[in-house]
MIKE-597906 format. One record per residue (C-alpha): residue number from 1; residue in one letter; x, y, z. Coordinates in Angstrom, 1 decimal. Layout:
N
<num: NUM | residu: a | X: X | Y: Y | Z: Z> $
...
This chain:
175
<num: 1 | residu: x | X: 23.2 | Y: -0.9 | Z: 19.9> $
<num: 2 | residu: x | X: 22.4 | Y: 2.3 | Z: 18.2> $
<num: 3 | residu: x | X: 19.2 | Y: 3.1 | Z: 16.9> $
<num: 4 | residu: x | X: 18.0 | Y: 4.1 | Z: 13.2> $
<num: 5 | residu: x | X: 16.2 | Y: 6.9 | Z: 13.5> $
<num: 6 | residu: x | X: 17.6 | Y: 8.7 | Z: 10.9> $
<num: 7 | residu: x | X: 17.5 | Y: 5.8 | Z: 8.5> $
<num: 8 | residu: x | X: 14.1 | Y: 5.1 | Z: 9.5> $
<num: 9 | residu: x | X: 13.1 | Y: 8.8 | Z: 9.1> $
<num: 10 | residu: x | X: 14.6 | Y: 8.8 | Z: 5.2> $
<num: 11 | residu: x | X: 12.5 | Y: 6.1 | Z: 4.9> $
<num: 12 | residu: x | X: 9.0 | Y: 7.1 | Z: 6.2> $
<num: 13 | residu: x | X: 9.9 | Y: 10.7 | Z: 3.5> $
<num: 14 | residu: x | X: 10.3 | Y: 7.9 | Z: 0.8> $
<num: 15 | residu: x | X: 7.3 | Y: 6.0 | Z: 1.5> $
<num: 16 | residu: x | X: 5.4 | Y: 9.5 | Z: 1.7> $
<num: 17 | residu: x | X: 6.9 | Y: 10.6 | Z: -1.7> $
<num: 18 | residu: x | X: 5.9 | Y: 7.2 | Z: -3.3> $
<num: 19 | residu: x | X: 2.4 | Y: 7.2 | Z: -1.7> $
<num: 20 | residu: x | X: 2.1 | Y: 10.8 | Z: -2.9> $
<num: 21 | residu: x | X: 2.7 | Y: 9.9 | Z: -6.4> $
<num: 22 | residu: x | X: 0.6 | Y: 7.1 | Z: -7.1> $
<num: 23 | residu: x | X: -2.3 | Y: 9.0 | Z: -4.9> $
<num: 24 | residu: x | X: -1.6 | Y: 12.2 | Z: -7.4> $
<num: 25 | residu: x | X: -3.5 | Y: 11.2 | Z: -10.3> $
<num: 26 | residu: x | X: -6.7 | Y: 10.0 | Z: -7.8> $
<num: 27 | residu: x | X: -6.6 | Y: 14.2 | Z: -6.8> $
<num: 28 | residu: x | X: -6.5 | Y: 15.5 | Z: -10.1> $
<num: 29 | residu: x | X: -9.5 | Y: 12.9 | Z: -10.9> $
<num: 30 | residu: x | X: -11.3 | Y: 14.8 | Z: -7.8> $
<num: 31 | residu: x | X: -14.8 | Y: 14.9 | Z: -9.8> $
<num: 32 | residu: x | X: -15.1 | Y: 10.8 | Z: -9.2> $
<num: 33 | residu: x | X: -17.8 | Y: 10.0 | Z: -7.0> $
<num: 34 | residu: x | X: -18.6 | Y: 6.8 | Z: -4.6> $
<num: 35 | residu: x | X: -16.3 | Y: 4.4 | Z: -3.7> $
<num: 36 | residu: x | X: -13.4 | Y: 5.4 | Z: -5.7> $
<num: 37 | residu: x | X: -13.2 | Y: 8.5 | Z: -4.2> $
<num: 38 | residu: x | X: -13.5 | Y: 7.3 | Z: -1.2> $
<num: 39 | residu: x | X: -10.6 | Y: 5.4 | Z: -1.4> $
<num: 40 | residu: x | X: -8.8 | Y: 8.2 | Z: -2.8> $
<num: 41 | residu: x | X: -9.7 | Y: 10.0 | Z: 0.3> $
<num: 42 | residu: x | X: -8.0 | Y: 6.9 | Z: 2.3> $
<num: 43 | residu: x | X: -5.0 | Y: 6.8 | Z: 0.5> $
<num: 44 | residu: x | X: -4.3 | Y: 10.8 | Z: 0.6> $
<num: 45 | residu: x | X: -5.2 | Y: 10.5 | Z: 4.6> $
<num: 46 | residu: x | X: -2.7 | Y: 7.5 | Z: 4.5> $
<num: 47 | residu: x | X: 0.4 | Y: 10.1 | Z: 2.9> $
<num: 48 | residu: x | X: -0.8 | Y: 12.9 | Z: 5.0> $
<num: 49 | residu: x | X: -0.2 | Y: 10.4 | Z: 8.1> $
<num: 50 | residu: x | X: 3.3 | Y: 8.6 | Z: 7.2> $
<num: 51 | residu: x | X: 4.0 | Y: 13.4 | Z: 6.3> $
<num: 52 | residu: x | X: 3.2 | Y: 13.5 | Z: 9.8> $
<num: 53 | residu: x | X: 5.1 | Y: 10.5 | Z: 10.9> $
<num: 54 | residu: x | X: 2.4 | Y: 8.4 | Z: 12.2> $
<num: 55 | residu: x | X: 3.2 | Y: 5.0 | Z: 10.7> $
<num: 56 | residu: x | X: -0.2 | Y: 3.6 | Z: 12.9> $
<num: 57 | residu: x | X: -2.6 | Y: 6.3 | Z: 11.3> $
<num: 58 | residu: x | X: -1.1 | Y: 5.5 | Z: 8.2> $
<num: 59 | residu: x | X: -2.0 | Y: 1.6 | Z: 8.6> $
<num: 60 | residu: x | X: -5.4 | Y: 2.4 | Z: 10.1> $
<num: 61 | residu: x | X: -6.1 | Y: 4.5 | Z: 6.7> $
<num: 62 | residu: x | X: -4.6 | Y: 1.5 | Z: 4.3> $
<num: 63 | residu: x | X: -7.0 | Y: -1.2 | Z: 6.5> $
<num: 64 | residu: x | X: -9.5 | Y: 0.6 | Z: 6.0> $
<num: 65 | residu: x | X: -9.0 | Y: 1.0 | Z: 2.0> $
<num: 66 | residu: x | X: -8.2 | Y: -2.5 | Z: 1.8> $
<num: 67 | residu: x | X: -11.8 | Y: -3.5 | Z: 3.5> $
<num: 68 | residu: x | X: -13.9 | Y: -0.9 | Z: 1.1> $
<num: 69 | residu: x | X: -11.5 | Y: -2.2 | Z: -1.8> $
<num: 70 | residu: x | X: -13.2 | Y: -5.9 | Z: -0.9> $
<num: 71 | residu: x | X: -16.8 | Y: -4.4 | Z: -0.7> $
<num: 72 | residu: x | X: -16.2 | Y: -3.0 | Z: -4.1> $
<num: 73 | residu: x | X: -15.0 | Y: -5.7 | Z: -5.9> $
<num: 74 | residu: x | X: -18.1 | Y: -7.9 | Z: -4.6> $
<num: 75 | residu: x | X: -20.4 | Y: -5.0 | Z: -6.6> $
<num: 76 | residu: x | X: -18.6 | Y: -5.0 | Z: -9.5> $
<num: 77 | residu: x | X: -18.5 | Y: -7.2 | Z: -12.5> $
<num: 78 | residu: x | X: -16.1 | Y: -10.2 | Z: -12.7> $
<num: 79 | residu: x | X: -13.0 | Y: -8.5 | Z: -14.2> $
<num: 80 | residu: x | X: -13.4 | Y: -5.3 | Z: -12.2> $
<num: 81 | residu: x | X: -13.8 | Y: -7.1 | Z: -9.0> $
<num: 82 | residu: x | X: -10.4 | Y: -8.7 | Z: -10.0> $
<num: 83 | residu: x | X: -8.8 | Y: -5.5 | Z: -10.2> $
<num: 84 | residu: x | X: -10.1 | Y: -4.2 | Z: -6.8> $
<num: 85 | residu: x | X: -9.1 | Y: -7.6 | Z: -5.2> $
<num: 86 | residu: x | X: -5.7 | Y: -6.7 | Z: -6.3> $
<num: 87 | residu: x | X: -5.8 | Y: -3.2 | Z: -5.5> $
<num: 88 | residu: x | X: -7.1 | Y: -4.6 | Z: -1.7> $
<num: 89 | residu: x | X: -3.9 | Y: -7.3 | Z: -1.9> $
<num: 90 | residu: x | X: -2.0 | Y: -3.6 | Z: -2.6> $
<num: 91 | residu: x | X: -3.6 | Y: -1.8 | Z: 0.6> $
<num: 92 | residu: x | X: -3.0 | Y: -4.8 | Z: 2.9> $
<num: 93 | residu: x | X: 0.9 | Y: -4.8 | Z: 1.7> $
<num: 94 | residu: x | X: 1.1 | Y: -1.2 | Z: 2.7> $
<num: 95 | residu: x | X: -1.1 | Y: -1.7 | Z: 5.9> $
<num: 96 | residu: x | X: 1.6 | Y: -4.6 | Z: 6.9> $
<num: 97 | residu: x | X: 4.6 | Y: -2.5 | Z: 6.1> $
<num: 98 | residu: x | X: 3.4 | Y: 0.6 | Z: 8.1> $
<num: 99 | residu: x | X: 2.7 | Y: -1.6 | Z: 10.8> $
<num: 100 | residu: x | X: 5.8 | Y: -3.0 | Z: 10.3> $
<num: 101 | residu: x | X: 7.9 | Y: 0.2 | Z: 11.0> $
<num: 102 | residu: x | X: 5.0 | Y: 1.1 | Z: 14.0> $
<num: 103 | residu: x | X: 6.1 | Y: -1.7 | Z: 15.6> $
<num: 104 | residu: x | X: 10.1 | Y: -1.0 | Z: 15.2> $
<num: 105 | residu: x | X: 9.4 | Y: 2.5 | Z: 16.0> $
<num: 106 | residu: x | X: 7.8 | Y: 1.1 | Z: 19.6> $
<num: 107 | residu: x | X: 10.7 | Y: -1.2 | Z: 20.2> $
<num: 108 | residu: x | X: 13.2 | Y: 1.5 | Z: 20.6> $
<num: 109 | residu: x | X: 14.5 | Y: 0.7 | Z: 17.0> $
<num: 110 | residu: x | X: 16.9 | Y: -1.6 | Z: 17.5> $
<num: 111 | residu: x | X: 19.0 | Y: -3.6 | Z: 15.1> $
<num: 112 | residu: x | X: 17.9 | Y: -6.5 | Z: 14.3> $
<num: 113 | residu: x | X: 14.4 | Y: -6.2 | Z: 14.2> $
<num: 114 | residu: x | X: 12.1 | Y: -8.2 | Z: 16.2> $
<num: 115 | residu: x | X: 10.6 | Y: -11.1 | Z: 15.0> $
<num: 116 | residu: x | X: 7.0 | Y: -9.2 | Z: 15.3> $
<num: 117 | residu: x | X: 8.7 | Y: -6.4 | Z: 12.7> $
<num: 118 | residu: x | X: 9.7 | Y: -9.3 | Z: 10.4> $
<num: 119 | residu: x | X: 6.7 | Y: -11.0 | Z: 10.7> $
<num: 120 | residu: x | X: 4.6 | Y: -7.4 | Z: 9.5> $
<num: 121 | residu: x | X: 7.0 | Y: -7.1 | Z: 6.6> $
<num: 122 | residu: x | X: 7.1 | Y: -11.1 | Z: 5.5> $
<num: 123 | residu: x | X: 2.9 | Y: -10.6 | Z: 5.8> $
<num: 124 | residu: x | X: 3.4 | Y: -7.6 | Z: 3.3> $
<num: 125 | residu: x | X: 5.7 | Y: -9.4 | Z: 0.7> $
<num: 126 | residu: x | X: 2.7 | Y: -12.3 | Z: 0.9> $
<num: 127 | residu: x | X: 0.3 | Y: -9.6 | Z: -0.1> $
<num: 128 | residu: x | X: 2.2 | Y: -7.9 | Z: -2.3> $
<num: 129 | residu: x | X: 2.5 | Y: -11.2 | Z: -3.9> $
<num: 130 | residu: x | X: -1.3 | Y: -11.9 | Z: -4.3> $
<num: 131 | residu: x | X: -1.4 | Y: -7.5 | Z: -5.6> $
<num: 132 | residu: x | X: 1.0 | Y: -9.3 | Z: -9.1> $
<num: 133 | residu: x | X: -1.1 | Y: -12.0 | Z: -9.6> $
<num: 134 | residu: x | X: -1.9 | Y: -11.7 | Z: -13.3> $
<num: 135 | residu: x | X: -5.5 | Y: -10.2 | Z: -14.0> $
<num: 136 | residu: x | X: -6.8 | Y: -12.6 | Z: -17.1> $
<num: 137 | residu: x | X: -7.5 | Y: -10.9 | Z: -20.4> $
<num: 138 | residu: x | X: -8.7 | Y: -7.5 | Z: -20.5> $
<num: 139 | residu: x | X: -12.3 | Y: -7.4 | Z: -21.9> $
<num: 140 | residu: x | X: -13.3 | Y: -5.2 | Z: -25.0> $
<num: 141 | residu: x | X: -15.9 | Y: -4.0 | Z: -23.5> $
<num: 142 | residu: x | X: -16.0 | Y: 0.3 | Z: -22.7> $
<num: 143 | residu: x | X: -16.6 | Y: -0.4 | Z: -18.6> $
<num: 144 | residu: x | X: -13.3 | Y: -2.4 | Z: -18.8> $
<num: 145 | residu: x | X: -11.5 | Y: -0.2 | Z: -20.6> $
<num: 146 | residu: x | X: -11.9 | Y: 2.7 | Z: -18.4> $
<num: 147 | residu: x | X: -10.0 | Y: 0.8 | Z: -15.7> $
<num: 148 | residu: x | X: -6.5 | Y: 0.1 | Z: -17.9> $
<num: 149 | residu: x | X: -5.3 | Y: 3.3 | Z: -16.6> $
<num: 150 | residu: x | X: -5.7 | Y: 2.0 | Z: -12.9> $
<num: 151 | residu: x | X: -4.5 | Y: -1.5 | Z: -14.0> $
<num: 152 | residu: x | X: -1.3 | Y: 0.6 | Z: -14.8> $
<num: 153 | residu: x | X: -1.2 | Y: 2.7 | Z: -11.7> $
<num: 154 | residu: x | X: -1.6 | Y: -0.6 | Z: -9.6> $
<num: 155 | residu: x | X: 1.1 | Y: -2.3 | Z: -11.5> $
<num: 156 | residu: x | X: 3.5 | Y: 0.2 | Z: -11.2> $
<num: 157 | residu: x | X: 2.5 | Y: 0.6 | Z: -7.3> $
<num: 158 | residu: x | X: 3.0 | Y: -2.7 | Z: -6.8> $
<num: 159 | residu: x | X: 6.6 | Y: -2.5 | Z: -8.3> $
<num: 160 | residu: x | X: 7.5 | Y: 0.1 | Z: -6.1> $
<num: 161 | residu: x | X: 6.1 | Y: -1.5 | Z: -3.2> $
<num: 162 | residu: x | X: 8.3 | Y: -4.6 | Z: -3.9> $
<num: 163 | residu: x | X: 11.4 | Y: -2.4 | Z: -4.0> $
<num: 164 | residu: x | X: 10.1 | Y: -0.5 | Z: -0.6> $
<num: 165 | residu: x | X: 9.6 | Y: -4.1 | Z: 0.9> $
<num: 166 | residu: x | X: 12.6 | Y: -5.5 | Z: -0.1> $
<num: 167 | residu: x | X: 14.7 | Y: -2.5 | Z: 1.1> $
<num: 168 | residu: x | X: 13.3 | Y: -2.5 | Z: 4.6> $
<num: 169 | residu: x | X: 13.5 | Y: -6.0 | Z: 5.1> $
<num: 170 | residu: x | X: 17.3 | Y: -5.2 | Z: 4.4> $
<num: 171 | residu: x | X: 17.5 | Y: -2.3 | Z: 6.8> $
<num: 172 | residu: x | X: 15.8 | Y: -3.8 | Z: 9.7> $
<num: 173 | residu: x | X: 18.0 | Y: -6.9 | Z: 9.3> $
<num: 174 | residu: x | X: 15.1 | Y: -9.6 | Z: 8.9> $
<num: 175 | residu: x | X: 15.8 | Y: -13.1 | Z: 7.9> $
């Protein structure tokens, strides 16, 4: 069977061009201190991996936003630890999904996909399911309002997500 390298490679410049774009605003916020720049840090050291074609660095760097994402939303107040338990449910979709193509990447890239591929990717739709789950009622309150901008980032990253998921579930053939 031939192998979908070049398929594979369109992907990884899509997933780096997405990545890029919801990561942008977090650069041009560079004055944020703590945590949230921290995890800015992970998710620009996530796009410069997947640029580099490293699909494993770029799950290391999501695994490890995901687990500061959990500290944080233990810190925070109830509705903001919603959001970064949403935000982790997010990093642990894209953690799966570059694991995902790691793994078809190491097993010569053949059509279908191995169970262990479609396993990674079924583990990301899961998480990407638990990233929509609705957040409650916004409070009123100036703390909670700060974050509707990053309520709207992680919505819209979730979408696109979903459509990245769904397309390489198609491409690598899984059940």
């Amino acid at each position: 069977m031939p192998t979908h390298h070049h398929a594979g490679s369109a992907f990884l410049v899509c997933c780096g061009l997405i990545t890029f774009l919801l990561a942008a605003p977090d650069v041009l916020l560079a004055q944020v201190m703590g945590d949230d720049a921290e995890l800015a840090r992970l998710r620009t050291k996530a796009e410069d991996a997947i640029a580099a074609d490293d699909p494993d660095g770029a799950a290391m760097m999501m695994g490890r936003a995901a687990l500061l994402s959990a500290q944080v939303a233990r810190k925070r107040d109830a509705f903001s630890g919603v959001v970064y338990r949403r935000m982790e449910s997010l990093f642990r979709a894209q953690e799966h999904m570059y694991r995902g193509m790691s793994l078809f990447r190491r097993a010569g890239g053949q059509l279908p996909a191995s169970s262990g591929v479609c396993g990674s990717l079924s583990l990301a739709v899961n998480s990407l399911r638990q990233a929509a789950e609705p957040l409650g009622d916004i409070p009123s309150s100036p703390p909670a309002q700060h974050l509707l901008q990053e309520i709207a980032r992680l919505k819209e990253a979730i979408d696109n997500w979903k459509t990245v998921t769904d397309s390489m579930i198609s491409e690598y053939q899984c059940p």
